[in-house]
DOBAPA-404769 format. One line per field, with one value per residue: x, y, z of N, C-alpha, C in turn; residue in three letters; residue number from 1. Coordinates in steps of 0.1 Angstrom, whole numbers. Layout:
REM DOBAPA-404769
nX	X,...
nY	Y,...
nZ	Z,...
caX	X,...
caY	Y,...
caZ	Z,...
cX	X,...
cY	Y,...
cZ	Z,...
code	Ala,...
pos	NUM,...
***
This chain:
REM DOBAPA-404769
nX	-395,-419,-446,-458,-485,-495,-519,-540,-564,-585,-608,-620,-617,-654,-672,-664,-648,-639,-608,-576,-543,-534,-510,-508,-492,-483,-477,-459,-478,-496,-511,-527,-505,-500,-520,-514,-506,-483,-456,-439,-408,-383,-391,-408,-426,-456,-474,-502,-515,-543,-559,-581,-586,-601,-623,-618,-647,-675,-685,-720,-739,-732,-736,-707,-705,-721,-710,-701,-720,-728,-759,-774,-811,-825,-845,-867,-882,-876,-880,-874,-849,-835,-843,-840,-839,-839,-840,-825,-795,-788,-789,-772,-751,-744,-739,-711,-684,-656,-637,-642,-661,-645,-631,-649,-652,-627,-627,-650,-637,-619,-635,-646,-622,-616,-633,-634,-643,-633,-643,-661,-691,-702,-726,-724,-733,-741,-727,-701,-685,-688,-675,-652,-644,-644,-627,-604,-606,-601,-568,-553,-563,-563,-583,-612,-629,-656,-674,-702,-717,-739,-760,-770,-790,-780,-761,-769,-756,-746,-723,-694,-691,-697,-666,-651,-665,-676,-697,-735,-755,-787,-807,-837,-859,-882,-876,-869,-877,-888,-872,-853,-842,-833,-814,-792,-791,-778,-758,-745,-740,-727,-703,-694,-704,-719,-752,-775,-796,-818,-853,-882,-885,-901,-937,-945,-925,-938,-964,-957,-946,-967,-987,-974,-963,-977,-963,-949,-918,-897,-902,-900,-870,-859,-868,-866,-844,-829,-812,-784,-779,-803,-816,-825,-859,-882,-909,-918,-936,-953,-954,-937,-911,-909,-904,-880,-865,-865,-849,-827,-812,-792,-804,-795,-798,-808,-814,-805,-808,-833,-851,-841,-851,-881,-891,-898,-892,-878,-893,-877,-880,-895,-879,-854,-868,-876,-850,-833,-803,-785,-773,-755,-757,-755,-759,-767,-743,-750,-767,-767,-737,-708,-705,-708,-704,-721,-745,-750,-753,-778,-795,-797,-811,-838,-846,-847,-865,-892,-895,-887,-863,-838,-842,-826,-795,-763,-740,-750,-756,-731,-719,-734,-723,-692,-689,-713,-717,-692,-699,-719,-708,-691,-666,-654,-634,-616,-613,-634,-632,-609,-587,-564,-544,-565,-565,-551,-570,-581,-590,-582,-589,-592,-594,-592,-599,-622,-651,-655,-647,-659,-659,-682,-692,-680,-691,-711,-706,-692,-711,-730,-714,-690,-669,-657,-639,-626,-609,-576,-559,-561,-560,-552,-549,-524,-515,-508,-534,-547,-541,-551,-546,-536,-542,-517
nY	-199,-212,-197,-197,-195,-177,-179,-169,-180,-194,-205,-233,-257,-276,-273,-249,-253,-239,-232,-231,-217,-219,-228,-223,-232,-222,-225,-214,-210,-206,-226,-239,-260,-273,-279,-269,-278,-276,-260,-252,-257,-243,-225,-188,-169,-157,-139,-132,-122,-125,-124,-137,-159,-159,-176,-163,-142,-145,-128,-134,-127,-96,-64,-45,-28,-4,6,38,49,56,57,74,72,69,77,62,37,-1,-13,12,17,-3,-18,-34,-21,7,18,33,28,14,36,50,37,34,64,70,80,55,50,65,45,21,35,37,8,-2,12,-2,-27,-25,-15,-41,-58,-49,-54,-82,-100,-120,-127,-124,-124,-115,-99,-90,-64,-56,-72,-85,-65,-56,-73,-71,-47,-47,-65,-51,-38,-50,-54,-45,-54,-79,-92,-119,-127,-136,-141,-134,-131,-112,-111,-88,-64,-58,-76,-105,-134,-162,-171,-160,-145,-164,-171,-157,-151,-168,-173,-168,-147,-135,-111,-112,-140,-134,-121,-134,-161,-194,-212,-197,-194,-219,-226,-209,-229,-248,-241,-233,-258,-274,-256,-262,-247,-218,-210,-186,-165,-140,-142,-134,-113,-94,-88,-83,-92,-119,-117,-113,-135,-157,-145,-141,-170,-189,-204,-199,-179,-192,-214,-220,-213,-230,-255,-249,-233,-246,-234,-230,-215,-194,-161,-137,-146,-139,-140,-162,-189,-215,-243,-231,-235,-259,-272,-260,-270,-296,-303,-290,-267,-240,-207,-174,-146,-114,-95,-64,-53,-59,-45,-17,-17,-15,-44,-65,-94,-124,-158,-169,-189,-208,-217,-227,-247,-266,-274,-253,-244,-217,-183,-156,-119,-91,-73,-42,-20,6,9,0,-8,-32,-49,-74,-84,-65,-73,-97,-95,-78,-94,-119,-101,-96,-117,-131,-112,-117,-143,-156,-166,-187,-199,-196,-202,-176,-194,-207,-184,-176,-194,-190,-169,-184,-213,-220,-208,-210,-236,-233,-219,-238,-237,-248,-263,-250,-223,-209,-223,-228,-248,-276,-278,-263,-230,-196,-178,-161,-135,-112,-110,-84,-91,-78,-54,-29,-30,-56,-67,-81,-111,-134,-155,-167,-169,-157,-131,-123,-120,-102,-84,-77,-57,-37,-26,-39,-57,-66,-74,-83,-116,-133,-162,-164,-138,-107,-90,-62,-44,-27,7,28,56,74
nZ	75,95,114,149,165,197,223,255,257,225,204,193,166,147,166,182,203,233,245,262,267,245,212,182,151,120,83,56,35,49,55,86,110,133,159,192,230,235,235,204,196,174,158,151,175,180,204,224,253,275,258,235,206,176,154,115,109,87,65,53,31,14,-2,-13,-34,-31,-12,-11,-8,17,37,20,6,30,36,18,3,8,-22,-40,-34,-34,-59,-92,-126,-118,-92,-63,-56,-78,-101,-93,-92,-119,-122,-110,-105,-114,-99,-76,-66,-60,-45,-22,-19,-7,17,26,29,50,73,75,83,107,126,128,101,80,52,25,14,-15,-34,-66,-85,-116,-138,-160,-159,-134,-116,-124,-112,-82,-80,-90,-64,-45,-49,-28,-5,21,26,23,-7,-19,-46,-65,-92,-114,-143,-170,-187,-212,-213,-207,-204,-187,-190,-194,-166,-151,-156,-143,-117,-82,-89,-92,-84,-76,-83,-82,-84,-100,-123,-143,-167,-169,-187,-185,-157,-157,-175,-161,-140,-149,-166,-140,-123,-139,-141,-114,-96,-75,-68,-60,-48,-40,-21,-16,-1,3,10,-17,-38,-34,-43,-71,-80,-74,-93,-118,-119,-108,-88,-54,-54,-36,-42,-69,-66,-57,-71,-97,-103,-85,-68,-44,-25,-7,2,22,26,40,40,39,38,54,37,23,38,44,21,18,41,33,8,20,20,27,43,44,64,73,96,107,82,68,91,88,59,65,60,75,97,92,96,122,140,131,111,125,137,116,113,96,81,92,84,88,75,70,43,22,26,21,33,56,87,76,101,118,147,155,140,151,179,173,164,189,203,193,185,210,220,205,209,232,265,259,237,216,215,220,210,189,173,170,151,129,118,110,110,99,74,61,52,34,15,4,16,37,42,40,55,81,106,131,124,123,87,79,65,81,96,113,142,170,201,228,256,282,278,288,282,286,303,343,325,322,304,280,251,253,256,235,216,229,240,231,208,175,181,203,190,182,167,135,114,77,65,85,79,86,82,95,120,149,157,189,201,218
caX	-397,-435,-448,-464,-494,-498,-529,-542,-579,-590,-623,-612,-628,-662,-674,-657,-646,-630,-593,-569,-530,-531,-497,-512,-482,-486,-470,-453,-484,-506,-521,-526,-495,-508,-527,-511,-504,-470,-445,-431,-392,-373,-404,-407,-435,-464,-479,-516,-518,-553,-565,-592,-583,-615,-619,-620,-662,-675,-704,-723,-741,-730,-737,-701,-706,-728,-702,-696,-732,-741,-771,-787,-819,-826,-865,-873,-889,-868,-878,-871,-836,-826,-849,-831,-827,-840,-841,-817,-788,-787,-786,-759,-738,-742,-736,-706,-669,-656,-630,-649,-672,-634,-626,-661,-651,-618,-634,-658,-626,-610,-645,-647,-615,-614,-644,-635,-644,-620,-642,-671,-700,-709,-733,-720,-740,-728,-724,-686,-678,-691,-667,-637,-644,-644,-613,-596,-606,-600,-558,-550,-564,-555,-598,-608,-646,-670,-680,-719,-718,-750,-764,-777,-799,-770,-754,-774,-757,-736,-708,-686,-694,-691,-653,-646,-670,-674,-712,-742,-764,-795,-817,-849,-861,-895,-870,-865,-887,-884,-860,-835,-835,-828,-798,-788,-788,-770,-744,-736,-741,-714,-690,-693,-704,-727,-764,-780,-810,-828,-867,-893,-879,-914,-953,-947,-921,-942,-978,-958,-945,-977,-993,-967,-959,-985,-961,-938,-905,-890,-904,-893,-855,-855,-871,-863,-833,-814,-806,-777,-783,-814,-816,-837,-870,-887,-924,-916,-948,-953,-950,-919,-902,-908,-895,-860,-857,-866,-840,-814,-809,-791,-807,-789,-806,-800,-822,-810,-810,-847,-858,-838,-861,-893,-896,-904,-881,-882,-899,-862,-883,-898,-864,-847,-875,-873,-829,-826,-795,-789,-762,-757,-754,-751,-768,-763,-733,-753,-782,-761,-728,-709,-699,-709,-708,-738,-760,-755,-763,-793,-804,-799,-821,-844,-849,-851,-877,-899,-892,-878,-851,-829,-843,-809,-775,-752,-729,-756,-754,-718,-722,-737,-708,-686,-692,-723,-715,-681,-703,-731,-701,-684,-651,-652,-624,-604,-620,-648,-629,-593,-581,-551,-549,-572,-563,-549,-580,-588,-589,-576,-594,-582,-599,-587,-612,-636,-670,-656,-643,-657,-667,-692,-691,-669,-698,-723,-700,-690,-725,-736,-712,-677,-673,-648,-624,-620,-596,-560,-555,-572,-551,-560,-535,-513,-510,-515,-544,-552,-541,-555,-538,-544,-535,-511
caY	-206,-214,-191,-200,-177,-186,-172,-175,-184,-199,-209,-243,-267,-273,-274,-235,-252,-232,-241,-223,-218,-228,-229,-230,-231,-216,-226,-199,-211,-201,-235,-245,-274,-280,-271,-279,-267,-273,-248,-256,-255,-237,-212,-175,-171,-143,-139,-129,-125,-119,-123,-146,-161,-162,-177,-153,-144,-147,-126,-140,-117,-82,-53,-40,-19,6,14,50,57,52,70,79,70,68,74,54,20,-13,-11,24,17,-15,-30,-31,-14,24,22,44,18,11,50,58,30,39,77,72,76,40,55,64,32,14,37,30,-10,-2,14,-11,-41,-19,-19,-57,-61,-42,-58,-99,-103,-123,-137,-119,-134,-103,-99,-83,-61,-43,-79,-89,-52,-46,-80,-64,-32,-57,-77,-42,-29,-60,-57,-34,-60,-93,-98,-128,-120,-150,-136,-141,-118,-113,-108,-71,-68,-56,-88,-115,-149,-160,-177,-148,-140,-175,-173,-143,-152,-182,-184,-166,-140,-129,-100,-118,-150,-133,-111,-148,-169,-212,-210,-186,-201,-239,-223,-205,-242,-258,-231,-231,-271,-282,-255,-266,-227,-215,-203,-179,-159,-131,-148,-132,-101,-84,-94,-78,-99,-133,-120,-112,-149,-158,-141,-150,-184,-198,-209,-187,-173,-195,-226,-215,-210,-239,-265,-246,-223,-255,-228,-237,-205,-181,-149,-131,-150,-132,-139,-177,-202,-232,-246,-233,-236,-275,-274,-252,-284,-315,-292,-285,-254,-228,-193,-165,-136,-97,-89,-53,-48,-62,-39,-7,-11,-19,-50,-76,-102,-135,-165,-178,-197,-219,-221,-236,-262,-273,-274,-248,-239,-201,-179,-139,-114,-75,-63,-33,-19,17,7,-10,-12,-47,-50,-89,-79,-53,-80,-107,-85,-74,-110,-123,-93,-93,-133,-132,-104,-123,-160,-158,-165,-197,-206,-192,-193,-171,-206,-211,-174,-179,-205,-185,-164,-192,-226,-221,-201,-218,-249,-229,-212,-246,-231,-254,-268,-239,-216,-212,-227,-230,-268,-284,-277,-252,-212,-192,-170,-152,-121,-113,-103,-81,-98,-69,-44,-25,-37,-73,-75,-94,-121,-147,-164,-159,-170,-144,-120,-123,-118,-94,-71,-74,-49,-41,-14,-46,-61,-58,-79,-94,-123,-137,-172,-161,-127,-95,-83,-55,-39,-15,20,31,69,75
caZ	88,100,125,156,174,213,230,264,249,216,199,184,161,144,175,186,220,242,248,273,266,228,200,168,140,105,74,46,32,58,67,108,107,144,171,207,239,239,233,195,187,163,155,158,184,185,216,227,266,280,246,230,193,173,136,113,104,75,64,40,19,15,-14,-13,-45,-27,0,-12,-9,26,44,11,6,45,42,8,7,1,-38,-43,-33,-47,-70,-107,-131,-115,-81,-62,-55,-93,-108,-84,-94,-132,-124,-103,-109,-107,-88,-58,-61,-59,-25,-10,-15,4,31,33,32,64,83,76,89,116,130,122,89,64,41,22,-3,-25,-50,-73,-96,-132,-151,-159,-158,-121,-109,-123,-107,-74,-80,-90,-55,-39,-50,-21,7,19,26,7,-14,-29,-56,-71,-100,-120,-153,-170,-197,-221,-209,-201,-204,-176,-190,-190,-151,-141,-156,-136,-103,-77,-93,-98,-71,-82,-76,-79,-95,-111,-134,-152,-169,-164,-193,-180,-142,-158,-181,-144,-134,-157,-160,-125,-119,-150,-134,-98,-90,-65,-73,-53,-47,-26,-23,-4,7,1,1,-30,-40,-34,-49,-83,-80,-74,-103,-131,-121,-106,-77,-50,-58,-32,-46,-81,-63,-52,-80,-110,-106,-83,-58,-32,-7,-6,7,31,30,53,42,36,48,60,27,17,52,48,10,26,46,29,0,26,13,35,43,47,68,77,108,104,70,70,100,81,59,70,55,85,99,92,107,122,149,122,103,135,148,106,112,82,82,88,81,86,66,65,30,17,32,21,40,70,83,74,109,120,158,155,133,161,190,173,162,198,212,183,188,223,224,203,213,250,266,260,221,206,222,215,205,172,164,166,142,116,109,110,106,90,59,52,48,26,5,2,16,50,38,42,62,93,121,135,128,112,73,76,67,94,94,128,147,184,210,240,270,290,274,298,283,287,323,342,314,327,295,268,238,255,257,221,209,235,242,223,197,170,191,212,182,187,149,125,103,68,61,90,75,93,79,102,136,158,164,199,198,232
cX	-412,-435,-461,-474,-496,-509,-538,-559,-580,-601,-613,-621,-644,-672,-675,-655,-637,-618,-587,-552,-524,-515,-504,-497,-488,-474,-465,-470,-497,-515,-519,-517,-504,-511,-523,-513,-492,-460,-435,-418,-393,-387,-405,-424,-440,-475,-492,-512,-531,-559,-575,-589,-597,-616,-626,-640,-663,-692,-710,-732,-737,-731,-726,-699,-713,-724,-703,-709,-742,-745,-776,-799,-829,-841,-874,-874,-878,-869,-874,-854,-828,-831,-839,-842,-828,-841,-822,-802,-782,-786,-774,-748,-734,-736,-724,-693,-667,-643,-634,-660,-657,-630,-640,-660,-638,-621,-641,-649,-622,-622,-647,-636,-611,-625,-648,-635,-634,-623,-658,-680,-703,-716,-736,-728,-731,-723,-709,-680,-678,-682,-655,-635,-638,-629,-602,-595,-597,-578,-550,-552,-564,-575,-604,-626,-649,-679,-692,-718,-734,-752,-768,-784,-786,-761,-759,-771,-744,-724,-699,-683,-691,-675,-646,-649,-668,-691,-723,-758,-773,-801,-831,-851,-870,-885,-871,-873,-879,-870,-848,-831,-827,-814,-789,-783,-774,-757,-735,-735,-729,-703,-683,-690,-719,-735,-767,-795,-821,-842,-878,-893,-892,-923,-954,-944,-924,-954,-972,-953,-953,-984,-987,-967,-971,-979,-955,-928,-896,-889,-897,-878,-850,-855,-866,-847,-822,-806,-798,-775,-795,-813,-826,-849,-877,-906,-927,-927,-945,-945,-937,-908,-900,-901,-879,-856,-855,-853,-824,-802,-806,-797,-797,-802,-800,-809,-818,-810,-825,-859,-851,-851,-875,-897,-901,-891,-886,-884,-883,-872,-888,-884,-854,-855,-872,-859,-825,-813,-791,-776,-764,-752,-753,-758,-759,-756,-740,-765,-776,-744,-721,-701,-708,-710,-722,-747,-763,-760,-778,-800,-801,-814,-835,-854,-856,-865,-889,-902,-891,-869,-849,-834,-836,-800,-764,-739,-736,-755,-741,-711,-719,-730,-695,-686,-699,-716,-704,-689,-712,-719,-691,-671,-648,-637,-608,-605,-630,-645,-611,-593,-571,-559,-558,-563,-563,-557,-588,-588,-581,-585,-595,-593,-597,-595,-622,-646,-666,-652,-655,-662,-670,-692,-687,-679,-707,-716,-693,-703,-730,-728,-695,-676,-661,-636,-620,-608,-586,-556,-562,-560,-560,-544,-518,-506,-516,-528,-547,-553,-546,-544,-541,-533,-528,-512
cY	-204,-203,-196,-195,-184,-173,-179,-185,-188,-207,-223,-253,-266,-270,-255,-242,-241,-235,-227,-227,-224,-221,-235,-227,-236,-221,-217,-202,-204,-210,-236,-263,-279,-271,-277,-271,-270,-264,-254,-252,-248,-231,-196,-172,-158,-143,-134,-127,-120,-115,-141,-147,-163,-168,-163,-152,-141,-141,-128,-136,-101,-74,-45,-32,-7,15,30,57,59,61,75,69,63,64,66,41,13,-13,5,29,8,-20,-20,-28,3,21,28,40,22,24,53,50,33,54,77,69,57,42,61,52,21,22,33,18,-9,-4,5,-27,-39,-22,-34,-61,-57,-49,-73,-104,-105,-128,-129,-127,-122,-106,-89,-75,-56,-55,-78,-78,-50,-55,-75,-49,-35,-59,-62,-34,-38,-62,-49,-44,-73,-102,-105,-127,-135,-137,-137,-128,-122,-105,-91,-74,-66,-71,-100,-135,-152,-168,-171,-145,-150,-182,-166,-148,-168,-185,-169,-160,-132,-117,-107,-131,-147,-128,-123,-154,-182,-214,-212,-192,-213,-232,-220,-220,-249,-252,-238,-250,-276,-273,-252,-250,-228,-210,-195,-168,-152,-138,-141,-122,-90,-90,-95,-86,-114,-134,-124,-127,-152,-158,-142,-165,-196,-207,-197,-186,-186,-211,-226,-220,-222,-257,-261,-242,-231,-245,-232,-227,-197,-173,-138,-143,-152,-138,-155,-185,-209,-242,-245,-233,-254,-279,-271,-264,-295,-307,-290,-278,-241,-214,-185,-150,-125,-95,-75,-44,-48,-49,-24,-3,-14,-33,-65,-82,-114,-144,-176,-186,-210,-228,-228,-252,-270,-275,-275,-244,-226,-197,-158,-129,-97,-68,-53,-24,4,19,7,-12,-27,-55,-61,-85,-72,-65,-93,-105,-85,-88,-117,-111,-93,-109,-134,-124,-110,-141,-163,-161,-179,-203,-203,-190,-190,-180,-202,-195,-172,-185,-195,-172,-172,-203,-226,-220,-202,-229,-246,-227,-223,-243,-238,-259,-264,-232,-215,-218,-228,-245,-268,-286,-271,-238,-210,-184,-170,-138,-124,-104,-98,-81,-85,-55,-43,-31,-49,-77,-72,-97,-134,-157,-158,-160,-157,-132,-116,-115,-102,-83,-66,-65,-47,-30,-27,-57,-57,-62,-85,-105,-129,-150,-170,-150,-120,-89,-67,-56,-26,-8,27,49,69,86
cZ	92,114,135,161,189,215,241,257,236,217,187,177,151,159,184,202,224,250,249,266,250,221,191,155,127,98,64,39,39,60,83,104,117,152,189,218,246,235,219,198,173,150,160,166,185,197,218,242,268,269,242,212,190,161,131,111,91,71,47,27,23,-2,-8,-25,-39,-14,3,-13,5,33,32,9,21,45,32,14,3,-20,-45,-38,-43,-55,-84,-113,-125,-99,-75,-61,-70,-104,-102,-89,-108,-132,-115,-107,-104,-100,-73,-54,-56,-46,-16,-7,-2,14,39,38,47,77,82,88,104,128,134,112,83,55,37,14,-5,-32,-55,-87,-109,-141,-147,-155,-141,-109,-108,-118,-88,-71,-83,-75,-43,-40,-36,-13,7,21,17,2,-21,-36,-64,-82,-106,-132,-156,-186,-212,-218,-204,-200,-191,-173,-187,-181,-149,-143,-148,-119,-100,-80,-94,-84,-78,-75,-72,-87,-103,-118,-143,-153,-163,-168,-189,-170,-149,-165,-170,-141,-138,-159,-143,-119,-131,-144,-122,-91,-78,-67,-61,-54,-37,-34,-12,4,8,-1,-7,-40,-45,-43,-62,-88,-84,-92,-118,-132,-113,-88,-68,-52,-49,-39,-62,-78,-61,-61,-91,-110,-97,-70,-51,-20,-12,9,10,37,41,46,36,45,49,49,27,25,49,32,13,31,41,15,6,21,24,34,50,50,77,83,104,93,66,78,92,71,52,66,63,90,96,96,113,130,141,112,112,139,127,104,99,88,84,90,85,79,69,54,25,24,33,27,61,76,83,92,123,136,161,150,145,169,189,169,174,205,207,188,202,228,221,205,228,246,261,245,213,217,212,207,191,171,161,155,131,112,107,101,94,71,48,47,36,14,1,2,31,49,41,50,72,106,121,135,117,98,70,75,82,91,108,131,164,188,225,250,281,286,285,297,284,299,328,329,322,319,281,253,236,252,242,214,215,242,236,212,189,175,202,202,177,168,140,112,90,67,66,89,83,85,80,120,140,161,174,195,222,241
code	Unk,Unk,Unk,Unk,Unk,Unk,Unk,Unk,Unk,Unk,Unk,Unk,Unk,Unk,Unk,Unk,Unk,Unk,Unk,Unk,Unk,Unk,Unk,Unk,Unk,Unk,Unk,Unk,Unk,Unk,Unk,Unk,Unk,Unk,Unk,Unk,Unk,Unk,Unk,Unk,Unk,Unk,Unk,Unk,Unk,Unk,Unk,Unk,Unk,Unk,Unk,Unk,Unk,Unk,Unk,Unk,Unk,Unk,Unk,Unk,Unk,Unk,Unk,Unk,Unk,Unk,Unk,Unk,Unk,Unk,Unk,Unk,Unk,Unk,Unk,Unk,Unk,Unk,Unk,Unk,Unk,Unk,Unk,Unk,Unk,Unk,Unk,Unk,Unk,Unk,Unk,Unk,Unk,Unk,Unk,Unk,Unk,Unk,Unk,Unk,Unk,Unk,Unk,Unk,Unk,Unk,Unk,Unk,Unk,Unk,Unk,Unk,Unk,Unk,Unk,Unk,Unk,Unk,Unk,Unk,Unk,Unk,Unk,Unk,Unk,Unk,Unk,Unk,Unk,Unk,Unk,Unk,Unk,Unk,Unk,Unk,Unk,Unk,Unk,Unk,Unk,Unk,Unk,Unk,Unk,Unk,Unk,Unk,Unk,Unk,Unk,Unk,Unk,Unk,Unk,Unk,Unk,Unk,Unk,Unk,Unk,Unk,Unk,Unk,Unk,Unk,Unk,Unk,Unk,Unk,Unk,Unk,Unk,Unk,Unk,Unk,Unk,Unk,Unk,Unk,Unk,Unk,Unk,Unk,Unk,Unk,Unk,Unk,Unk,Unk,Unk,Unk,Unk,Unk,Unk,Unk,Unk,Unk,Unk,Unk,Unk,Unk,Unk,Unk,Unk,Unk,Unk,Unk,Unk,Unk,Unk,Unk,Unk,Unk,Unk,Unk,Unk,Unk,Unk,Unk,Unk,Unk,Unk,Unk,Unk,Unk,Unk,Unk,Unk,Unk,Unk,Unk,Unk,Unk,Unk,Unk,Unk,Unk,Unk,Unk,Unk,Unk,Unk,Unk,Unk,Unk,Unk,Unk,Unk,Unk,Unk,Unk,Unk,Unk,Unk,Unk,Unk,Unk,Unk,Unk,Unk,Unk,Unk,Unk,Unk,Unk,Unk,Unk,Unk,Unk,Unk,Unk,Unk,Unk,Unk,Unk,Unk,Unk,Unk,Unk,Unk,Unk,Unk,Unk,Unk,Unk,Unk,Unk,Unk,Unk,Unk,Unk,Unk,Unk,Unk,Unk,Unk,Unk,Unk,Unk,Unk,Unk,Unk,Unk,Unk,Unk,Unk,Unk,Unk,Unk,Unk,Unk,Unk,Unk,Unk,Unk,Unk,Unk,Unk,Unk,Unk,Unk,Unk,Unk,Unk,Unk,Unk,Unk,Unk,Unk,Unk,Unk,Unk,Unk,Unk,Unk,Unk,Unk,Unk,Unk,Unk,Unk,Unk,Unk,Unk,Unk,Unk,Unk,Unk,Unk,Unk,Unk,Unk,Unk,Unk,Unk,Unk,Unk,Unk,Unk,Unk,Unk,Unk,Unk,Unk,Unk,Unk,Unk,Unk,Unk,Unk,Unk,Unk,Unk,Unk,Unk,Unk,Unk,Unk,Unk,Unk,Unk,Unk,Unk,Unk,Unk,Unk,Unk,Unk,Unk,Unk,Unk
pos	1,2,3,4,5,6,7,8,9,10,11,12,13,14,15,16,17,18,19,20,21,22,23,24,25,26,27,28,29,30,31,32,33,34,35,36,37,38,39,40,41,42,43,44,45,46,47,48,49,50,51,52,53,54,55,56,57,58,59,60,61,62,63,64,65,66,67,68,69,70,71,72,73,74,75,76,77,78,79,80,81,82,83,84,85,86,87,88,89,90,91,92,93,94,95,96,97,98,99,100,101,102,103,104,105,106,107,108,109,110,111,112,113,114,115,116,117,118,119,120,121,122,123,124,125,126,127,128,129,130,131,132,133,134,135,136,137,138,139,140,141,142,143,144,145,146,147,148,149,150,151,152,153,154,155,156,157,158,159,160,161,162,163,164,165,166,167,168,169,170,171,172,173,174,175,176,177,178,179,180,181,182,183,184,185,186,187,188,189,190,191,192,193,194,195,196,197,198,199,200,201,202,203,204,205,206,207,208,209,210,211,212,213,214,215,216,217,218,219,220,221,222,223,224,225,226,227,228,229,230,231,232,233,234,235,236,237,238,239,240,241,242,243,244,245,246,247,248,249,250,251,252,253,254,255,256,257,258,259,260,261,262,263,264,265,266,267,268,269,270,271,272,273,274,275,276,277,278,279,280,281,282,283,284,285,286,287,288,289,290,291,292,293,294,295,296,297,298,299,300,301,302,303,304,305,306,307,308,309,310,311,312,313,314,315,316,317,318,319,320,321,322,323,324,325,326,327,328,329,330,331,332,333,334,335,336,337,338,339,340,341,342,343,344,345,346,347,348,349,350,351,352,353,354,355,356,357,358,359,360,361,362,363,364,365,366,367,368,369,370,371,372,373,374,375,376,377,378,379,380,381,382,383,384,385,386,387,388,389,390,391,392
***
């Protein structure tokens, strides 16, 4: 028998309007049959009062491999953590039971969940080996993962990985000659996969562009390697701000994974008046935690401090855990908003919470002061997911 969910509030649509006294009815499947606000028949009925339905979020890059490591490497630089093959990220993962890198992903599935999150993009390090470490962790929770696996020098072709993953997340594009990006390409373009690519995450980053290829990494990511998301590009110019668009190439950006460590923020003000697309992300889960609440906060405060007021609303950051990143991850279809024949994929949120009474506006108040102790449930396809235990 389909199940119904009633809740006083709901975020509905591409749009996220705001709609009062909703009946959305789920299928055994866990599509949305419909969305009314009439009171179905011959359905068993779950109730919300003084609650806010939300779609589920969707954060769009995460290093869930490094869960079981976080707070090390606190005072090192960005390359002295993650850059491949020796930095600290990448020794730890080689020297580490794959039984405690498999409980640090849990952990890190439970804080997703607990927080909004039903839909991850990973990039997955360790080659074929480091997806099935993943998808082994991943049997325990109903949280659904986009998978970008990536190559290793013992392993370098990425047929293998793109039978296993939904496509193909790089560490850098200089690691690869022309060659290797265009194979990348063609790979992932014959089996309708997803390319990807951190660009620009360092001055450092762009000179050695620069200095091998004669062009920037991003331009590279974008002409050669066919990219369909890049990641970070924090030290992205004019130039390549105006290629991102005429490209219409989604960015995905981690404000405090960036400011963790030290590495700048990116020019979002240029990447909105060019209507890049932007998405949010979390990082390295041992850098940051993946908890989509904390990254919006700080990218409204972050934004506003340097921009003023009223050049982001809390609606478009809303977005970019939503909307956005289902459209970047080609999963709109399914996921990123509440509508008919879409996944039941939301959370609940108890309106009745101290930091939220009053609420002046339910978008702001999402962004700027909602947190994840204010979620009563979290669903994935109508499924429970994840409930809150209040101790009595």
């Amino acid at each position: 028998m389909p199940t119904t969910f009633f809740s006083d509030f709901a975020l509905i649509g591409e749009n996220l309007d705001i709609k009062e006294k909703i009946y959305f009815q789920v299928s055994e499947e866990g599509l949305i049959k419909e969305i009314t606000t009439q009171r179905p028949k011959n359905s068993d009925i779950v109730e919300f009062k003084d609650a806010l339905v939300v779609p589920g979020f969707i954060n769009a890059h995460v290093h869930i491999g490094d869960s079981f490591a976080k707070d090390k490497g606190v005072n090192l630089t960005l390359p002295e953590v993650v850059e491949p093959p020796n930095g600290l990220k990448h020794r730890l993962l080689k020297e580490t039971r794959v039984e405690t890198i498999i409980e640090g992903m849990r952990n890190g599935f439970k804080e997703m969940l607990s927080s909004g999150t039903t839909t991850f993009a990973d990039f997955r390090e360790g080659g074929p080996d480091g997806i099935l470490i993943l998808k082994e962790a991943l049997k325990d929770s109903l949280i659904r993962a986009f998978i970008l696996g990536r190559t290793t020098p013992d392993f370098n072709t990425p047929h293998e990985i793109l039978k296993i993953a939904h496509g193909i997340g790089l560490s850098s594009s200089n690691l690869y000659n022309d060659t290797e990006l265009e194979m990348f390409a063609i790979f992932c373009l014959e089996g309708s996969k997803i390319i990807s690519t951190h660009v620009s995450e360092t001055e450092e980053e762009r000179k050695i562009a620069f200095e091998r290829f004669k062009i920037s990494d991003i331009e590279r990511a974008i002409k050669i390697l066919k990219a369909n998301i890049l990641i970070h590009a924090i030290h992205a110019d004019n130039k390549d701000i105006e290629l991102i668009s005429q490209y219409d190439v989604p960015i995905v950006i981690c404000p405090r994974a960036n400011g963790y460590f030290g590495a700048g923020f990116p020019p979002i003000s240029a990447f909105l008046k060019n209507k890049i697309v932007l998405c949010l992300g979390t990082d390295n889960v041992m850098a940051n935690s993946p908890d989509l609440f904390r990254e919006m906060e700080f990218l409204f405060k972050l934004f506003r401090g340097t921009n003023g007021i009223n050049m982001l609303k809390s609606k478009d950051i809303l977005s970019m855990v939503t909307i956005n990143p289902a459209k970047a991850l080609r999963l709109d279809h399914l996921t990123g908003s509440l509508a008919e024949r879409k996944y039941a994929d939301f959370f609940v949120l108890d309106l009745n919470s101290p930091n939220l009474v009053p609420m002046e506006n339910i978008y702001d108040s999402l962004i700027l002061r909602a947190k994840s102790e204010n979620i009563i449930a979290t669903y994935l396809k109508g499924r429970l997911a994840y409930e809150r235990r209040y101790n009595s």
